[in-house]
N, C-alpha and C positions, 0 to 999 in steps of 0.2 A: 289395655285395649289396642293398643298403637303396635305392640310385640306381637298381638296375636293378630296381626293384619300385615306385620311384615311377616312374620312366618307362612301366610297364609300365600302373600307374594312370589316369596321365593320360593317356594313348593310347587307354584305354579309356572315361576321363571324355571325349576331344576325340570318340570317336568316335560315343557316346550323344549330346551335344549336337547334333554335326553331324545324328543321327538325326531331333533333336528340331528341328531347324531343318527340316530338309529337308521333314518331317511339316507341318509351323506352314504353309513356301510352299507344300504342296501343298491345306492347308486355305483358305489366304488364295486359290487360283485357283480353287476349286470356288467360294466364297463368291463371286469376282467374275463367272462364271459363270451363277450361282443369279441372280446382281442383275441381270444384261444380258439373263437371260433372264426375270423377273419386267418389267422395265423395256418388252421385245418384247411382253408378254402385256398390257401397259397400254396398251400404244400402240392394241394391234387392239382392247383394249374400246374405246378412247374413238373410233378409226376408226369402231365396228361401231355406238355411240350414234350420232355423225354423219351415219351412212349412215342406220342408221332414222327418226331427225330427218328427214329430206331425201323418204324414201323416204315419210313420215307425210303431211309435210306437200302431195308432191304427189298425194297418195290424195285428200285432204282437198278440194283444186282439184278435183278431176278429178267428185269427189260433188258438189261446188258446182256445176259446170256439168251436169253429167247431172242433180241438182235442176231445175236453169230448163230444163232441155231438154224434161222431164220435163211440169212446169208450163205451160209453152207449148204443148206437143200437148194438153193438157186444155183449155186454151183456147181453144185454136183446136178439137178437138170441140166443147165447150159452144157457141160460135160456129156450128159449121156445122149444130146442134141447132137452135137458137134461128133460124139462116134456115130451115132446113125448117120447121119450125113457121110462123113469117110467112109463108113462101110460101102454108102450105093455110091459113091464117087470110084472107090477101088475095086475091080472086079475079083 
């Protein structure tokens, strides 16, 4: 009777363990999950920095040239001022 109650035991202790195992690999895939997808969301910050870098820096050209674009039509107004003027100053 005492065998058929330790058997009965440890059938019940293999099947808790097995429990407690099966629990542990279902916690270990959520975990590797959680990190592959922490790991996806790092990727697209450092993407989304590179893109704005990129996207910054050609804003930055684009003002530099519209600057001199900008400057040279004032120049060339003050210019086409300064010949009017000379014209009615020189007969």
């Amino acid at each position: 009777m005492q065998s058929a109650e330790r058997k009965k035991l440890l059938e019940q202790f293999q099947n808790q363990m097995h429990a407690v195992i099966n629990q542990g690999e279902a916690e270990m895939e959520k975990m590797r999950d959680s990190e592959e997808k922490l790991q996806g969301m790092s990727e697209l910050e450092e993407s989304h920095v590179e893109q704005y870098s990129a996207v910054h820096s050609e804003l930055r050209k684009e003002m530099a040239i519209l600057q001199k674009k900008i400057l040279m039509d004032i120049q060339q107004q003050e210019m086409m001022n300064v010949r009017k003027q000379l014209k009615t100053l020189l007969p």
